[in-house]
N, C-alpha and C positions, 0 to 999 in steps of 0.2 A: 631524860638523860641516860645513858649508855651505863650500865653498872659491870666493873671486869676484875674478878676477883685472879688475882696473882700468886700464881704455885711458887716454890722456892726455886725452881731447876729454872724458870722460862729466866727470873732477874738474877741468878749466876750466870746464863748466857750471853745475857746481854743488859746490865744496869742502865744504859737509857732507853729501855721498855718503858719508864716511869713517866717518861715524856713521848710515850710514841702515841697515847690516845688521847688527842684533843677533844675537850670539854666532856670527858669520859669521868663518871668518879670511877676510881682504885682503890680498892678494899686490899689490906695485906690481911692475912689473916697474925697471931700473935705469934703462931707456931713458928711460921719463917721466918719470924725474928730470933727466938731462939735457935733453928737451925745454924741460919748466919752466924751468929756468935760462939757456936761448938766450932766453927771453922778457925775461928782466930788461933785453935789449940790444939785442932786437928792437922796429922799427917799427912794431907792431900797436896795436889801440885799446888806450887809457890802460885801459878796464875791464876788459880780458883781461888785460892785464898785472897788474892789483889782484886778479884772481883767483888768477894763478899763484902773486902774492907769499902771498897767502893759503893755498891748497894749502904753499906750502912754511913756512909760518907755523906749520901746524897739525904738519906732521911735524915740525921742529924741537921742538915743545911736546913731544912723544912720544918722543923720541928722547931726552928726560934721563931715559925709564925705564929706558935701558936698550938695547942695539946695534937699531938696525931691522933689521937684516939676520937677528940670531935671532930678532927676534918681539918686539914689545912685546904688552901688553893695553890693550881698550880699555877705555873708560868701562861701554860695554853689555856687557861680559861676554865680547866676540866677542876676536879677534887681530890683529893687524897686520902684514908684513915686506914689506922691498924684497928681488927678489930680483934679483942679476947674473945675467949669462949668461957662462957659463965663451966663453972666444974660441977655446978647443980642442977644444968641442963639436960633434958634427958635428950641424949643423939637418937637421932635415926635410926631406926632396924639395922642392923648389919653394919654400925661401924663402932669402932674399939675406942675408945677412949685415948687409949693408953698407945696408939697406933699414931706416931704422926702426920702420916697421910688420910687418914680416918676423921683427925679435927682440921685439918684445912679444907675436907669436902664436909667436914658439917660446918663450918662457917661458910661456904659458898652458900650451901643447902638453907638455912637458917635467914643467909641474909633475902637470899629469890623468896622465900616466905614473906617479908616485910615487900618484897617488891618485885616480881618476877618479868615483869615483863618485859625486859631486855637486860638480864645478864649476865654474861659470861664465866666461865673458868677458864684460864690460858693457861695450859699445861703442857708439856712435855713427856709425863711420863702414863706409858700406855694403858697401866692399871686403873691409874685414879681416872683417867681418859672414858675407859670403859666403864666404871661404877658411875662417874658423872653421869654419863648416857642414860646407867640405867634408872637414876634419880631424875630424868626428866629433864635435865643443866643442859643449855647451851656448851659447846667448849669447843677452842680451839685451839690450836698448837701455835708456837711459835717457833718458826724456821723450822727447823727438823729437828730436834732435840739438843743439837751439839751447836759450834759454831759452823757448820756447814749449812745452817740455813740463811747467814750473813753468806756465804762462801758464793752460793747458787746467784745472791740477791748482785754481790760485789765484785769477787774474789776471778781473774780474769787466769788462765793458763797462756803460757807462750807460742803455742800451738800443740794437739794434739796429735802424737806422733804412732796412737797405737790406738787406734779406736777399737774397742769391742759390743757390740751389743749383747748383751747376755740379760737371757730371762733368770729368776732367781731356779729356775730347775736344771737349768745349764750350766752355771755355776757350781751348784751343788756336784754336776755329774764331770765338769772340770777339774777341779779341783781334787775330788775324787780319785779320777784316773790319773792326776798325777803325782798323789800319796801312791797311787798301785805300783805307779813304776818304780818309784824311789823306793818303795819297803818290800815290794813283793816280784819283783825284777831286778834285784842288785845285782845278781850273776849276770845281767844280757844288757847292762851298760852300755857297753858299745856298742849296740846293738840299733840299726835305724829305731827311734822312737815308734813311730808307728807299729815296725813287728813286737813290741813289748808290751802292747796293749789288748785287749781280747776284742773280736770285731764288733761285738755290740756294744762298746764304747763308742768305736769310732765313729759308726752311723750314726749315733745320738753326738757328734760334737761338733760344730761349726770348725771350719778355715782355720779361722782366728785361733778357734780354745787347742786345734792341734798346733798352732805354732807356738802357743805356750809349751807343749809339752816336748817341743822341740827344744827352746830355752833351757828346759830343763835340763833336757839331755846332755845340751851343750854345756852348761854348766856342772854337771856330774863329773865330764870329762875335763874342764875347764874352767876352774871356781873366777877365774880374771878374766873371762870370755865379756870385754866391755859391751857389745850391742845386744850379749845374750842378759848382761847385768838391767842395762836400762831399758832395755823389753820388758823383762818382771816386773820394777819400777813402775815405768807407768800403765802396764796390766793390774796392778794391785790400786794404782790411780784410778784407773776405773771403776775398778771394782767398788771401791770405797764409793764415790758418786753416784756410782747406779742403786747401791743394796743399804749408804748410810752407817755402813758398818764397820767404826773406828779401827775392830782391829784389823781389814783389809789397808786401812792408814796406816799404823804402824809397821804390816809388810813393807809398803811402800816403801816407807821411810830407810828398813834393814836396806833394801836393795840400790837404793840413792847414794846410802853411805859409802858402799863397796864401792860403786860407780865409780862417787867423788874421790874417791880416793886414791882410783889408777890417774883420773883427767879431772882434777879439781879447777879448771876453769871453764867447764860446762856451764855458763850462767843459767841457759833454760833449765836443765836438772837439777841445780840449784836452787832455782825460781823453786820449780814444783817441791819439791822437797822442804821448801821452806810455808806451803802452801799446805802440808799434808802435818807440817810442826803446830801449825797455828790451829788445825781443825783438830787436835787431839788435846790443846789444851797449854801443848807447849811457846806461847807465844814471844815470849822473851828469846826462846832462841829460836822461833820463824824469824823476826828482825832481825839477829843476828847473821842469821844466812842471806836473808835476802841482801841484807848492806853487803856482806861479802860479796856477793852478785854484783850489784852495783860499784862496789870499786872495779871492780875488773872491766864491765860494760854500764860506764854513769850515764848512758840514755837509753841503755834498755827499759822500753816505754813499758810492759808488763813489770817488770819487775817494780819502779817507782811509782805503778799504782799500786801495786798490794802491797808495797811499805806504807802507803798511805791508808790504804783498808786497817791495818794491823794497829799503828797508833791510834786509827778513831777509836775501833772499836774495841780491842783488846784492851787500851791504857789512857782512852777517852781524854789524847794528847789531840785539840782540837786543832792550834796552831802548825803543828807537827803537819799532822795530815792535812791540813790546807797548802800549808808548803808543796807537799805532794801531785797535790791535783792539779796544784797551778805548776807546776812543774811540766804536767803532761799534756795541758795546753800549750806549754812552749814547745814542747818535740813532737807535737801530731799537727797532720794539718787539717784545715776547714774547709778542703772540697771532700765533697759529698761521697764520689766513687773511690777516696783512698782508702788502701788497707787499715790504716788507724785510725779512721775519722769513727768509728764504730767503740773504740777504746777513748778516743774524745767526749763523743757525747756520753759516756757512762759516765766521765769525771766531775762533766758539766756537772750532771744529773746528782754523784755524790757530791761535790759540792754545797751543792743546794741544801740538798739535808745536811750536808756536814755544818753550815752558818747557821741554819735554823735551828738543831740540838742546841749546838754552842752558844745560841741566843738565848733558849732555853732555860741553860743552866746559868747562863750570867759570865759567859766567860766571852770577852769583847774578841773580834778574830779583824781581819785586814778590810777595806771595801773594796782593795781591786777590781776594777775592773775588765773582764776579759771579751775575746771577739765571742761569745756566746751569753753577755748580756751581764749586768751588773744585780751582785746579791744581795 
């Protein structure tokens, strides 16, 4: 059987990781339970902290089977325990005691000793990723570190109205040259962007990363410039997607707001915007934007699946988001060559797992039946 020892960061991402490996045992180590609990008291965003309450939601629910510490059973067949770490243990070379990412890879470490032959650390964060490695530990990540690995898995856009390909060295050199013009070309404002730039920028930057810096322009001249507002927008949408790096999302989010706020009933920039709340952590108010979306346009089919993404997975409202999906089976259709029928079969497919978690955990949901088969 499959042994998958659980970092703290992978079950703040996501609390039904605990059911995502069938006939799997799951070791917590004791650390990440104490972590979870500094949460309850900690400063952090309201939705991490709804997560941890969550996480320790789900082990209380398990824990009247029976000690966590021997092992309860789950739902799917697999096992579960928390294990301590004795304090008279002596660790590994090269890890600290007193380091809490240090005792949850000596309890991965510790446990592969009693049985290594299949398993795991599922981690997220890059450090303990790499000293895993260099202990010889299996490890894998879950989704990307944030919720943008639900995002990739689920999370659908309205369409893509600004596509960029950017390698991370293009980026850098974008970005770059348009700190130069803003800080070190104030006087030449007016000035066509291109002559503001020195030419071995230009040669080194794609089409695209000069029409950023055209946006720019235009906005220096023009802070309400709406097409130059939601060009940055979803440039920094990209961004965030290709490099995974929240604070490209947070841009986003600045340049959304300005947007919404000349033409507050852009649903698709809404949509996104609510798409780039959720991946940073703000999910109570991704839902809030998206429902604003949806009053405006109540069949805009992207938008009523990722209100459905958001309550599974953010607020693990199974009902909620079943509502959702079956919702998007009533607005898409079942021939094959429609444009929605691609947004159909994802819902199908979330569906699916969205009955089987929520089967899971014991929480009963609808048997509708839909024209893509009964769950």
């Amino acid at each position: 059987m499959r042994t998958i020892v659980l970092d703290t960061n992978v079950l703040l991402a996501d609390p039904g990781i605990l059911f995502s490996f069938p006939d799997a045992t799951l070791v917590i180590p004791e650390t990440v339970l104490g972590e979870l609990d500094k949460l309850k008291t900690s400063r952090v965003d309201p939705d991490l902290r709804f997560r941890g309450r969550e996480v320790s939601r789900m082990l209380f629910e398990l824990s009247e089977q029976g000690s966590l510490v021997e092992g309860v059973e789950l739902p799917d067949g697999g096992s579960l325990r928390v294990a301590p770490l004795d304090p008279d243990v002596s660790l590994p070379e090269g890890l600290n005691g007193r380091n809490a990412d240090d005792r949850i890879l000596a309890v991965a470490i510790l446990t592969c000793q009693e049985d290594c032959e299949d398993l795991t650390l599922v981690t997220n964060d890059l450090n303990m990723l790499l000293k895993a490695q260099a202990f010889g530990l299996s490890v894998e990540r879950h989704g990307d570190g944030t919720e943008g690995g639900f995002a990739r898995r689920y999370i659908i856009r309205p369409f893509q109205r600004y596509k960029i390909p950017l390698g991370i060295l293009a980026v850098a050199v974008a970005v770059f040259a348009a700190v130069l013009v803003l800080a070190f070309y104030g006087s030449r404002l007016f000035a066509p962007a291109t002559s503001a730039v020195p030419e071995e920028f230009l040669q080194l930057m794609s089409t695209e990363q000069r029409a950023v810096l055209e946006d720019l322009q235009v906005l220096a001249d023009n802070p309400h410039d709406t097409q130059a507002l939601l060009d940055m927008a979803n440039f920094y949408y990209g961004l965030r997607e290709q490099t995974g790096d929240l604070r490209w999302g947070r841009q986003a989010i600045r340049y959304y707001e300005r947007y919404l706020a000349i033409d507050p009933q852009d649903v698709n920039a809404r949509t996104d915007m609510a798409v780039q709340l959720y991946l940073i952590g703000q999910s109570d108010r991704a839902i809030q934007e998206v429902s604003a979306a949806l009053e405006i346009e109540p069949t805009h089919v992207n938008a009523n699946y990722n209100l459905g993404v958001f309550y599974w997975k953010a607020r693990k409202d199974y009902p909620g988001a079943e509502a959702q999906f079956l919702r998007i089976l009533d607005l898409t259709s079942t021939a094959p060559d429609a444009p929605d029928h691609a947004v159909r079969q994802q819902a199908l497919a979330s569906l699916e797992q969205l009955r089987a978690e929520a089967d899971a955990a014991g929480v009963p949901l609808s048997t509708e039946t839909t024209q893509g088969g009964t769950f």
